[in-house]
N, C-alpha and C positions, 0 to 999 in steps of 0.2 A: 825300810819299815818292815817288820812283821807283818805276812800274811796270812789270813784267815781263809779257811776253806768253805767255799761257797755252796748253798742248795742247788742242787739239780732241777735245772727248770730247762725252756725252750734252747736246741743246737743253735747258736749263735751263729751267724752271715759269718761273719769271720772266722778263718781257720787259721789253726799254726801248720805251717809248713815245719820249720824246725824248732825243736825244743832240746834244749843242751843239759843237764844234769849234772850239779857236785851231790853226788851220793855220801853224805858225810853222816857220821852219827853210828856206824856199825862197829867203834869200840867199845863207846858208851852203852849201846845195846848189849852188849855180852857181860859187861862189866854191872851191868845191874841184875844181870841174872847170876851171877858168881861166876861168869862164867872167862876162859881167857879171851883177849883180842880177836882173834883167829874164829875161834868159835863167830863173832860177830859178821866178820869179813864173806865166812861162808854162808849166812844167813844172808847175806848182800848181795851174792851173785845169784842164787836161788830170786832172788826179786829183781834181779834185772831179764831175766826171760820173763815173769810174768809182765812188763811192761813194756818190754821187745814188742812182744805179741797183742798187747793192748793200741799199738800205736795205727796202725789200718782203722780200725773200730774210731776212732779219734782223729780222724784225718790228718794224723803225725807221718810226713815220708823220713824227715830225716830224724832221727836221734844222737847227739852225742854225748858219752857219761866219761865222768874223770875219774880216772879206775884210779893212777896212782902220777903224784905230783911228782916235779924236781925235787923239789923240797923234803919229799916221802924217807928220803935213803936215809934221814937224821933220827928216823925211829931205830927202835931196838933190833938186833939182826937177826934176832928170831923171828920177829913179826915183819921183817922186810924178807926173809926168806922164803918163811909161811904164803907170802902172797906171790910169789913169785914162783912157788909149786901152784897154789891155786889160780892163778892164770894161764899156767899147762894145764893145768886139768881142766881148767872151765874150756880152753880151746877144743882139745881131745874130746871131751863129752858133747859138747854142743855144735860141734862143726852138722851133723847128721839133719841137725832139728833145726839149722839154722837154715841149709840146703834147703829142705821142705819148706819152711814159712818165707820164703824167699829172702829172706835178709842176706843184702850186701854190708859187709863189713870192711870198714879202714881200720888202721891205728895210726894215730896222730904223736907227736912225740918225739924225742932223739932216740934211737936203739942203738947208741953203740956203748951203754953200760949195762943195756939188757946181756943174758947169757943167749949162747949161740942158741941153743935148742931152745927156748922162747922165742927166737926171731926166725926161726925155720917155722917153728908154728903159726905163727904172725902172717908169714909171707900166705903159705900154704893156704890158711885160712883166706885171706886176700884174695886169691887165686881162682878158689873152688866157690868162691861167691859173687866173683867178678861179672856175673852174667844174672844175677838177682836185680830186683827192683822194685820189688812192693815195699820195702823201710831197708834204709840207709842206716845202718847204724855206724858210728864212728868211737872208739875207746882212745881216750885220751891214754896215755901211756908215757912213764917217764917221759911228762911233758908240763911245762911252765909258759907263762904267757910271754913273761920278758924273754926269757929261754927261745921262745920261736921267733919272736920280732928280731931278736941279736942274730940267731941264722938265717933267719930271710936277707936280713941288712948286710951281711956274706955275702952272700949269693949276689943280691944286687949288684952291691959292689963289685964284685968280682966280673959281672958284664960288663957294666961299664969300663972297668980297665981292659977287658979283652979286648973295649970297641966294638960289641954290640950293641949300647946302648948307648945314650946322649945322656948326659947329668941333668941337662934343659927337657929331658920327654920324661925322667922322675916328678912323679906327683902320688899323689893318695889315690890312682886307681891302679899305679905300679908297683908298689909294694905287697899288697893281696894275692899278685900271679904268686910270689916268693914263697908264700905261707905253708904252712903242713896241710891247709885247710883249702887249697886255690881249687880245687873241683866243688864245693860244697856251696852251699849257700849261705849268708850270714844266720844266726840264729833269730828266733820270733822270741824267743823264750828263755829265760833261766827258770832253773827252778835252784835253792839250797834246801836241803834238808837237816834235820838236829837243831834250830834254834840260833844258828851261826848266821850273823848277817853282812855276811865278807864276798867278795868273789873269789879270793884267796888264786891269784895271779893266773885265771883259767878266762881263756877264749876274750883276751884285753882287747884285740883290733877288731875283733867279730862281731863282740855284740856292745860296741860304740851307741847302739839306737835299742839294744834288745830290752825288752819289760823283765822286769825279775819280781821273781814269788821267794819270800824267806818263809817257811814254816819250821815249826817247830819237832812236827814228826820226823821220828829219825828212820835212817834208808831203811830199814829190814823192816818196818813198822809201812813202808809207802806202798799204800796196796793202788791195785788199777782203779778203785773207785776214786780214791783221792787224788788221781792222777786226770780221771776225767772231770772230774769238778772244777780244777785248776784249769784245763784247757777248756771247759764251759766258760770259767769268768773272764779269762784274756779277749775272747768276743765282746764283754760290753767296756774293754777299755779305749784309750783315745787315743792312739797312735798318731800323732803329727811331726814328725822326724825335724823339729828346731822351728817347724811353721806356726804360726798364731789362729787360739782358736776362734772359728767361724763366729 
């Protein structure tokens, strides 16, 4: 269902630990200003620092946003190129400011159709943040939900024929080490943005229990206030993970 943004009223008892983000809506944004794709995309990452940094303030440790799907590579090669310079440059530019606000940064995802020198950036970035801890952010990147479950299910697999594993000690808490996501926490949160009310094949084994918010404002348009409102309202919901209520 369509979410509506709530009034600002008392910090609710309940906090989100993590909240996951499909940033969608930043080609529509540019396209209604005449403006091309690209234009929009850059308007996108300019409003993921201001909500990097909104996350402390909000009792958010983890954040993760879907920068760019499996699925992404079937756009046009201009605008998969485009983003593909602009995730170098967002790395380059913001490694400095990310250092300072403490943010530790992953990237989640297959990298072996990324280019080399975005996955040198990646790592680097990884590296020089590895010792952060005030927000977790995690960037979805050339990554699909099915996409992760089919390499995790590799990987399993492949212990268990090596004979580290037992086929009888597989269960739903051994698939999870497998993940892109096995350091993380599940998420508390969805959010989508633009109107779209899909998960559109992001964080499938994660957030199995998570609450989701569909609004209609699209990413460049998601300012920090709308962002705390949203994590205002998840406080008065019911969370009973399959239990019957009281």
């Amino acid at each position: 269902m369509k979410g509506t943004i709530l009034a600002k009223e008392d910090k609710p008892a309940r906090s989100v630990n993590h909240v996951a983000i499909i940033m969608d809506g930043n080609g529509r944004w540019a396209q209604a200003r005449k403006k091309p794709r690209l234009f929009g995309h850059h308007a996108g990452a300019k409003r993921v620092r201001q909500i990097v940094r909104a996350c402390p303030e909000n009792g958010v440790k983890y954040l993760t946003i879907f920068a760019f799907s499996t699925e992404n590579w079937k756009r046009t090669q201009t605008e998969v190129s485009g983003l593909m310079l602009l995730f170098r440059r967002y790395i380059s530019k913001e490694t400095k400011a990310l250092i300072k606000h403490g943010v530790r940064v992953r990237f989640i995802g297959d990298r072996v159709r990324l280019d080399a020198k975005l996955v040198s950036l990646m790592d680097e970035l990884e590296q020089l943040t590895s010792g952060n801890d005030r927000v977790h952010m995690t960037v979805a990147l050339n990554y699909g939900g099915r996409d992760e479950v089919a390499r995790a299910t590799k990987r399993l697999a492949q212990e268990v024929a090596d004979g580290k594993l037992s086929p009888d000690d597989v269960d739903e808490e051994t698939l999870p080490r497998f993940l892109d996501t096995y350091v993380l926490p599940d998420p508390d949160l969805v959010i989508r943005t633009s109107g779209e009310a899909r998960i559109s094949n992001f964080l499938l084994w994660q957030s199995a229990y998570a609450e989701y918010e569909f609004i209609d404002t699209l990413w460049p348009d998601f300012t920090p206030e709308i962002f705390a409102n949203i994590i205002d309202g998840f406080g008065k919901r019911d969370r009973r993970f399959g239990g019957a209520k009281p």
